[in-house]
Residue frames as qw, qx, qy, qz and C-alpha x, y, z in Angstrom:
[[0.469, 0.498, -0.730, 0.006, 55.48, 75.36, 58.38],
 [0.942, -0.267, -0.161, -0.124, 55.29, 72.17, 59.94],
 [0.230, -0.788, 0.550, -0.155, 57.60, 70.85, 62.41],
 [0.055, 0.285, -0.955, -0.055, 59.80, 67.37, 62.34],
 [0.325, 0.058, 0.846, -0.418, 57.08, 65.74, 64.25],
 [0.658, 0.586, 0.251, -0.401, 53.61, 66.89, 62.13],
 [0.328, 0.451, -0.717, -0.418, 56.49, 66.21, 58.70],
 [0.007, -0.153, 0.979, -0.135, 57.00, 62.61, 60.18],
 [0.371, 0.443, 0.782, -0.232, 52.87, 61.73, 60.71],
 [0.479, 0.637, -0.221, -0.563, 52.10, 63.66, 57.49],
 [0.243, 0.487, -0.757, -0.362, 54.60, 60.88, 55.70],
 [0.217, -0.082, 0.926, -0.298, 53.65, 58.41, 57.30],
 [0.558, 0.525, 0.393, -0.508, 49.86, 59.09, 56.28],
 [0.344, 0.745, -0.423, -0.384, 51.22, 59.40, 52.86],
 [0.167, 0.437, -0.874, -0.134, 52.67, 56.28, 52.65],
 [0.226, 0.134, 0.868, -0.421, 49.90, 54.41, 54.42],
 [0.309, 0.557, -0.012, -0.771, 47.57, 55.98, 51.71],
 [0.269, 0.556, -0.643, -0.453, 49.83, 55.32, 48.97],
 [0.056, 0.199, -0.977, -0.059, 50.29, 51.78, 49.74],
 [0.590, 0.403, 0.696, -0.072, 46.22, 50.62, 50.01],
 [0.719, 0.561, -0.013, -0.411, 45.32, 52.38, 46.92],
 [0.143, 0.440, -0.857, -0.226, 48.44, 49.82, 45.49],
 [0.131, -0.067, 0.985, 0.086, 46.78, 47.27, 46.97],
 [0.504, 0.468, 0.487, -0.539, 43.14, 48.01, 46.03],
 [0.610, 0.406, 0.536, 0.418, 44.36, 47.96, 42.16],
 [0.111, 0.937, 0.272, -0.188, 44.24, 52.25, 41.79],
 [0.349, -0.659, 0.254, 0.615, 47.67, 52.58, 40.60],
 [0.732, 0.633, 0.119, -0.221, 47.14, 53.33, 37.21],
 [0.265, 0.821, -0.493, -0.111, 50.77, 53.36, 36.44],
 [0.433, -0.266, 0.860, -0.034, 51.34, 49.36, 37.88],
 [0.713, 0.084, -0.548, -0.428, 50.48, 46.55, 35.20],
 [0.700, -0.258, 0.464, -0.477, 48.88, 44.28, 37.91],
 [0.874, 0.356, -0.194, -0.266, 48.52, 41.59, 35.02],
 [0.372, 0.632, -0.630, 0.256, 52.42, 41.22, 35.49],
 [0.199, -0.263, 0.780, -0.532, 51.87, 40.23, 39.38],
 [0.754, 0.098, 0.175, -0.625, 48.31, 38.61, 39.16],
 [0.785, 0.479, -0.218, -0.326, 49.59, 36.18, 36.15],
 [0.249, 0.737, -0.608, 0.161, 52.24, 35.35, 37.03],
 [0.953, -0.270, -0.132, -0.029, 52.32, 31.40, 39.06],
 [0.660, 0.223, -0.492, 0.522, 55.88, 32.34, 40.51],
 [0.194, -0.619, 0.099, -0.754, 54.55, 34.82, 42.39],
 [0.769, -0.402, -0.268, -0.419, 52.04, 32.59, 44.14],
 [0.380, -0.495, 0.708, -0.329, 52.51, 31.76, 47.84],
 [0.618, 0.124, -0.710, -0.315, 52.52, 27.93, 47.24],
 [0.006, -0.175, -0.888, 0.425, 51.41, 26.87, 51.17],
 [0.531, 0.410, 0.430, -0.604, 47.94, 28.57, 50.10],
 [0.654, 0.293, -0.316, -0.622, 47.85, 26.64, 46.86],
 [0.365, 0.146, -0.919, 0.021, 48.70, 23.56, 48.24],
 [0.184, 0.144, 0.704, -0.671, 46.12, 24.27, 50.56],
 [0.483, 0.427, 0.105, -0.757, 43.58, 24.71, 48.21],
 [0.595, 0.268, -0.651, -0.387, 44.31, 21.97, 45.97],
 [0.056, 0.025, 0.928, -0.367, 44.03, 20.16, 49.34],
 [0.383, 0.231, 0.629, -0.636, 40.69, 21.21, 49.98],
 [0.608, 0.413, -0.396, -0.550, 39.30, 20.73, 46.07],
 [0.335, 0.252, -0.905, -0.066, 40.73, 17.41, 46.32],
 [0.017, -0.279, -0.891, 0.359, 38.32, 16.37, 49.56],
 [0.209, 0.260, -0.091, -0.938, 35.79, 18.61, 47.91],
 [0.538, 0.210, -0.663, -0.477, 35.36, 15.70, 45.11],
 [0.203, 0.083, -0.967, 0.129, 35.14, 12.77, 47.60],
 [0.593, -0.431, -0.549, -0.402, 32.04, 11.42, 47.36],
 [0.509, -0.490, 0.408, -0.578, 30.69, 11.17, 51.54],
 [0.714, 0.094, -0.685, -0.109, 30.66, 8.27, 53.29],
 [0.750, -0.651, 0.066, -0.094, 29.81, 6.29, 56.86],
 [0.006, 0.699, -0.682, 0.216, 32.64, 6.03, 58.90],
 [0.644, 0.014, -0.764, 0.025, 33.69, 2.00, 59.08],
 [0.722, -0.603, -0.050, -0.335, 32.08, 0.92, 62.66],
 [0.339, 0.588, -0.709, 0.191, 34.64, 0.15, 65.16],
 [0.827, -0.212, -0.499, -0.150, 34.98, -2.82, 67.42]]
């Protein structure tokens, strides 16, 4: 029989487990689709970042203007 301590790092392992195979996609019982699809979800300082960088993506290069 385990004791408080080995319970307590047993759960712990258990929960630390649990929670990548959530985030690797393995929970067969989660409809990801729901969280994936979903454009409230979305942190909106990394899509405003990204529509930053798309946006300077498109701009043609060019010399910087020569100062005086």
């Amino acid at each position: 029989v385990p004791d408080a301590a080995e319970r307590a790092m047993l759960r712990e392992e258990f929960i630390s487990r649990m929670y990548q195979r959530f985030l690797d996609g393995e929970d067969g019982d989660f409809d990801y689709s729901q969280v994936d699809e979903n454009p409230d979800l979305d942190n909106l300082d990394i899509v405003s970042q990204d529509a930053e960088e798309r946006y300077f993506d498109e701009e043609e290069p060019s010399d910087a203007p020569q100062l005086e």
